[in-house]
Every structure is written in structure tokens, then in C-alpha cells.
C-alpha positions as semicolon CSV with decimal commas, in nm:
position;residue;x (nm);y (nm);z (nm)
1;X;5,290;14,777;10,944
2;X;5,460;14,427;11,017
3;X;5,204;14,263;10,771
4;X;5,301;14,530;10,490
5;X;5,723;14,482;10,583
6;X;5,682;14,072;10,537
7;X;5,479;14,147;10,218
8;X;5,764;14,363;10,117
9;X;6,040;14,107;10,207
10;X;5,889;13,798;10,005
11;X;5,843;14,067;9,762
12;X;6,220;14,097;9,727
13;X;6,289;13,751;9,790
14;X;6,082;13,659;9,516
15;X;6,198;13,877;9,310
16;X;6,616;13,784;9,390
17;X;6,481;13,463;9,280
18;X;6,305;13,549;8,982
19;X;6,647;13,704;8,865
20;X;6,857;13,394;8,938
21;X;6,647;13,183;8,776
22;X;6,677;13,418;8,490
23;X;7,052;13,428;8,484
24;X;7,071;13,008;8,490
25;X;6,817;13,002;8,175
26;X;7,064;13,218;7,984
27;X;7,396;13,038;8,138
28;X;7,239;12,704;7,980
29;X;7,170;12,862;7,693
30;X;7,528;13,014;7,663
31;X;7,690;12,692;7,763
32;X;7,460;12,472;7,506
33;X;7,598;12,679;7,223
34;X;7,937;12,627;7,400
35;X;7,921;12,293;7,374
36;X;7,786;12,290;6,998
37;X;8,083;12,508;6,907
38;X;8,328;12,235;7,093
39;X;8,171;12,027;6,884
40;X;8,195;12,192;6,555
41;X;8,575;12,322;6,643
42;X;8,640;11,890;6,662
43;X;8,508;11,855;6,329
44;X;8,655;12,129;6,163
45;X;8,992;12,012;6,289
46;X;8,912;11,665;6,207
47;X;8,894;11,741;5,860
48;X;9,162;11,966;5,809
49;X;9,393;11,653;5,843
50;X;9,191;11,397;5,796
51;X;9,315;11,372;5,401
52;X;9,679;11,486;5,515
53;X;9,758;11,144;5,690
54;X;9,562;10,906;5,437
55;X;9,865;10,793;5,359
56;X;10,018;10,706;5,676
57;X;9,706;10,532;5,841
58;X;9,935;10,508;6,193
59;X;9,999;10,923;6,228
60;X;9,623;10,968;6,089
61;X;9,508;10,729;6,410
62;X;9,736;10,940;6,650
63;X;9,642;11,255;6,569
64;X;9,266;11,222;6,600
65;X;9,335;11,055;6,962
66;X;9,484;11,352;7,041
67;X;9,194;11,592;6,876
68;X;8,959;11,361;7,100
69;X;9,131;11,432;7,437
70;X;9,191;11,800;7,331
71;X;8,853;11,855;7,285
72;X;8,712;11,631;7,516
73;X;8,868;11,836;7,820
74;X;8,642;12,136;7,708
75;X;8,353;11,947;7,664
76;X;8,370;11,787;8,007
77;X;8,466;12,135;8,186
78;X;8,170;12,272;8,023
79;X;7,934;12,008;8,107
80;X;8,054;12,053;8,467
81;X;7,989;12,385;8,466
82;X;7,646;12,330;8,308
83;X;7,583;12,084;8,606
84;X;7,588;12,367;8,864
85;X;7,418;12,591;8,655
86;X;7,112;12,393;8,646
87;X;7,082;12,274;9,027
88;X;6,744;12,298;9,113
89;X;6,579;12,283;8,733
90;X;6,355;12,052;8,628
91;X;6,551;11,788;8,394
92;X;6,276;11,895;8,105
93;X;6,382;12,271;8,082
94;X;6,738;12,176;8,100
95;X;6,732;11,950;7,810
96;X;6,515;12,211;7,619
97;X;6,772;12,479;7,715
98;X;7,111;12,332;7,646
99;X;7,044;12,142;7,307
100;X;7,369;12,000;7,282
101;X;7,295;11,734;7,050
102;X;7,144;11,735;6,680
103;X;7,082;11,429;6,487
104;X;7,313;11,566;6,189
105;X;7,607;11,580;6,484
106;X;7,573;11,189;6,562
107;X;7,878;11,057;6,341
108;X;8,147;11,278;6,384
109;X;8,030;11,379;6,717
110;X;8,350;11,391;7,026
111;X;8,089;11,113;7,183
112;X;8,126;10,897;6,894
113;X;8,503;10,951;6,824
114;X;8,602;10,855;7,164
115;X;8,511;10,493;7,060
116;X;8,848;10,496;6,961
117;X;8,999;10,549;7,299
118;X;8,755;10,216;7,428
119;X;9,031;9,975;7,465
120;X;9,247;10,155;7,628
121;X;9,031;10,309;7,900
122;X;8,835;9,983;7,953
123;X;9,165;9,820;8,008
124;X;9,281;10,106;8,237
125;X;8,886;10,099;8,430
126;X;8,909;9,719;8,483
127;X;9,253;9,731;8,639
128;X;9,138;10,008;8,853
129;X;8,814;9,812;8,944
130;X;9,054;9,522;9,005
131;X;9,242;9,699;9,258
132;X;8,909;9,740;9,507
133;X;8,997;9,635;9,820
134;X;8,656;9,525;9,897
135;X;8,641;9,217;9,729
136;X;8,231;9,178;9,685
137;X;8,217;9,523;9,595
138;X;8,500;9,424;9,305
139;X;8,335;9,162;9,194
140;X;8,010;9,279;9,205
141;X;8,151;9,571;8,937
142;X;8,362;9,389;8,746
143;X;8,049;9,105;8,680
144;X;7,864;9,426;8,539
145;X;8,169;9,572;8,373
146;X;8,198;9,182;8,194
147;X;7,836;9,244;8,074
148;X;7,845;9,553;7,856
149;X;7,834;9,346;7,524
150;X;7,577;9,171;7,577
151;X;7,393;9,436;7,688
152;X;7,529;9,603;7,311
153;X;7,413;9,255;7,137
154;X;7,066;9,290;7,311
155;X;7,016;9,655;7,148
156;X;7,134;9,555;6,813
157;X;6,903;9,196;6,840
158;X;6,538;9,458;6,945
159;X;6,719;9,699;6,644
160;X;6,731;9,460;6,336
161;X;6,483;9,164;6,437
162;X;6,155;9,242;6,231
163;X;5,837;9,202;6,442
164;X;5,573;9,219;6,125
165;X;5,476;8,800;6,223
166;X;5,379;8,926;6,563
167;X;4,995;8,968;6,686
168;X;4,917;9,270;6,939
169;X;5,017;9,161;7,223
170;X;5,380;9,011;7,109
171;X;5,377;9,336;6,935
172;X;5,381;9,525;7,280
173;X;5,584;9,292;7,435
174;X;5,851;9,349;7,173
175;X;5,796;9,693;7,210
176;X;5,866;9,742;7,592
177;X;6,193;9,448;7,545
178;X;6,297;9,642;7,288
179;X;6,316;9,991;7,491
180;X;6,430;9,856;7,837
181;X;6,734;9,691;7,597
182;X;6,772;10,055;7,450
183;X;6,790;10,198;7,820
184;X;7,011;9,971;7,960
185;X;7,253;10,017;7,742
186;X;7,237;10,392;7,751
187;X;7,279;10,346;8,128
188;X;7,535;10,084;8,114
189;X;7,802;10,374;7,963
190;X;7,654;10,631;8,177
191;X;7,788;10,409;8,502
192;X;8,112;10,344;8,282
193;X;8,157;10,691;8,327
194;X;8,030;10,729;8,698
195;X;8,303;10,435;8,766
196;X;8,548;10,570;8,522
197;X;8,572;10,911;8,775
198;X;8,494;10,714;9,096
199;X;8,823;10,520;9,026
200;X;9,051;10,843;8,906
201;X;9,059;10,677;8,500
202;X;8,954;10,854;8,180
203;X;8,569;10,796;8,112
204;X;8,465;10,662;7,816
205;X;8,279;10,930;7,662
206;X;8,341;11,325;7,748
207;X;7,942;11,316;7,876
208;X;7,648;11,079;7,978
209;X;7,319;11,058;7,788
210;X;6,985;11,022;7,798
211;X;6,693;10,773;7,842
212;X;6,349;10,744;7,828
213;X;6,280;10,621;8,136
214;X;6,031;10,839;8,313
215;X;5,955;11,021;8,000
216;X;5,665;11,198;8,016
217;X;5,515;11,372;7,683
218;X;5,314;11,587;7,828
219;X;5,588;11,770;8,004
220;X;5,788;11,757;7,699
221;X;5,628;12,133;7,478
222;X;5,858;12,135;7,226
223;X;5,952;11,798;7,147
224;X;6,296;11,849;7,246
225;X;6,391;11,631;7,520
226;X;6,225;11,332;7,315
227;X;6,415;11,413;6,995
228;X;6,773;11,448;7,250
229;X;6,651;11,073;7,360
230;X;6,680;10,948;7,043
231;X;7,028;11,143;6,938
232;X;7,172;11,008;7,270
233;X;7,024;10,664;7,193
234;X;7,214;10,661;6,848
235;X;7,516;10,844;6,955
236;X;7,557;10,511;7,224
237;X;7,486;10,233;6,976
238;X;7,733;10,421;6,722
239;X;7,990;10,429;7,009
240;X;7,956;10,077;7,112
241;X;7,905;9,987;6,742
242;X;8,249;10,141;6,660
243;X;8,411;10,012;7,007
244;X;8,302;9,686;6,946
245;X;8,275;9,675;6,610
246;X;8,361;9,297;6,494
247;X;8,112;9,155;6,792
248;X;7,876;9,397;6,646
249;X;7,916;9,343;6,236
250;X;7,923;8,977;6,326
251;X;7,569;8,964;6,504
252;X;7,417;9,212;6,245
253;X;7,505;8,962;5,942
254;X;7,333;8,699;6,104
255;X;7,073;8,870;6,206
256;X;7,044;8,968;5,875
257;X;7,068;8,606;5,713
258;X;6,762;8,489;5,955
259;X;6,572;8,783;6,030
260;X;6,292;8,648;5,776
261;X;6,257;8,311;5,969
262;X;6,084;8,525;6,250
């Protein structure tokens, strides 16, 4: 009798869990197409008045600053919200269930937009930072803070260098340089961001992305976490691209005028 009333009780306990799991698949599911609608809403409003203030180049900059933060705030609640919903879910189903990111969304995404917002909130980040009252803890952030281009000008140098004069195994070298430069600038905006709330400041982009670190194929049925990879990899380098923009056009013309000495 006690066997059969355990039996009974995982039974139900499996079941209660079977049902929660359930109701966090379709929450991700609900909140991806949340997000993509966020998205959408931006640029729909975008280019409603977009042509209305190409003319007056000063209002046109205003007003999408404010369609960034207005639409930011939803993305980030919903985000949030998509956070708790997937506690205890493998990373590969939730990037296969939320989909938030297409590769047609890249250049008029919120993520990309925000670029526009950079100077400001990098200012208002490094003040923050510079405000620590630890002092090696300050410095130690602000020395990483100071390194974000480079880690840009790294990307775009693995991007537009040619490696067709290599043999195999520069090849492969080239290959893994040329990823761990991809990463670390992915994860060089996602601590922005981590920093960015730690200090009470706006972060720099409404959510954080993506690498490939750890990604394993196998896991990956559908394709979709290693196509959101490479969405989240472009959405960053169009960010940064925009954010620093002169750095960037600068090092892309040279590289450019001597990529064929390689």
C-alpha cells in the first residue's frame, strides 16, 4: 500500500512538472513574438517620420532617441520577464523558443539604433565607474572599459583581412583568432550592459547577445541557435560600427588599400 501511495505521489509530481514545463515553452514562445512585435512597432514608427524631419536633420535625430528609449523599455521588461520564464531550461531550447532575432531585422533593429545613444551612456557609465570607491576595482573596469575599440578594430581586422595566401595550418589559426575576436567583442557589450545596471546607468543596448562559445551542433536540431549566433554577431559589429563609426570606416579603408599584400 505505501509502495503504491509513493508511486502515486511522483506520479503527480511528475506530472505538476510536466505541466509547468509546458506553460514556460508557451510563455517563451508568447514573449518571442512579443519581442518581434516590439521590434516591428520601432520600425513602423521609425518610418512614419523618418521622411517628415528630412528637412530638419536636428528634430529627425531627437525624435528617433526618443522612439529608441520608448521602445527599448518594453523590450527590456520583456526580456526580464523572459529571464524568469526560462529558469531551469537548457540555453538551446530557449534560443529555439524565443527567436527574437532574424537576419532581415539586423539594420533597423532597437539593438542597432541604440548606437545612437553610445556617447552619451558611455560617458554617463565611465563617470559612474569613476566614482568606485574601491580604487583597484575602478581601475581594473575602467582599463577594460578603455579597451572596447580595440577589441571593435580586432573584429573588423579577422572580418576584411583575406586569408586565401595562407597554408592549412595558418588557415586554422586564422580561423580560431578570427572567432575568439568575434566573441570577445560580443562579450565586451554584454559586460557593458552587466556594468551599465550594476552602476544604476542606461545600458547600451535594450539586451545582450550571443556567442559561440560552447556551441555544440549536435545539440543544436534546428539550426536555430547557430543562425541567432550569427544575427547577434552582426547586430554587435553594426552597433559598434555605427557607435564608432569614423575609427571603424577609417580601419576598413586601409584594410582595404592593403588587404592584397597579405
Amino acid at each position: 500500500m505505501r509502495v503504491e501511495q509513493e508511486a502515486t505521489e511522483w506520479d503527480e509530481l511528475a506530472e505538476v512538472q510536466f505541466k509547468e514545463r509546458a506553460e514556460k515553452i508557451e510563455r517563451l514562445g508568447e514573449l518571442g513574438a512579443e519581442y518581434r512585435q516590439i521590434e516591428e512597432d520601432f520600425r513602423e514608427d521609425w518610418a512614419k517620420k523618418q521622411d517628415k524631419y528630412q528637412e530638419e536633420p536636428e528634430k529627425q535625430k531627437k525624435y528617433k532617441r526618443f522612439l529608441i528609449r520608448k521602445h527599448e523599455l518594453g523590450a527590456r521588461i520583456n526580456r526580464a520577464e523572459a529571464k524568469v520564464a526560462a529558469r531551469g531550461m537548457e540555453q538551446y531550447q530557449i534560443l529555439e523558443l524565443d527567436q527574437i532575432a532574424t537576419r532581415e531585422d539586423v539594420e533597423n533593429s532597437i539593438e542597432v539604433a541604440s548606437a545612437e545613444l553610445y556617447g552619451d551612456r558611455l560617458k554617463d557609465l565611465r563617470e559612474a565607474m569613476g566614482e568606485e570607491p574601491d580604487e583597484e576595482l575602478k581601475q581594473r573596469r575602467l582599463e577594460r572599459l578603455n579597451r572596447t575599440l580595440g577589441l571593435v578594430e580586432e573584429h573588423i581586422y579577422y572580418k576584411y583581412r583575406e586569408n586565401r595566401r595562407m597554408d592549412a595550418n595558418e588557415a586554422r589559426q586564422y580561423e580560431r583568432g578570427r572567432t575568439a575576436a568575434h566573441n570577445e567583442m560580443v562579450k565586451q557589450l554584454n559586460w557593458m550592459n552587466e556594468m551599465a545596471e550594476n552602476y544604476e546607468v542606461e545600458r547600451m543596448t535594450c539586451r545582450d547577445f550571443v556567442t559561440s562559445e560552447g556551441y555544440d551542433q549536435s545539440k543544436d536540431v534546428g539550426g536555430r541557435v547557430g543562425e541567432r549566433m550569427k544575427v547577434d554577431r552582426s547586430m554587435v559589429e553594426r552597433f559598434f560600427s555605427k557607435a564608432y563609426k569614423h575609427q571603424v570606416n577609417r580601419l576598413i579603408k586601409k584594410l582595404e588599400r592593403t588587404r592584397d599584400f597579405y
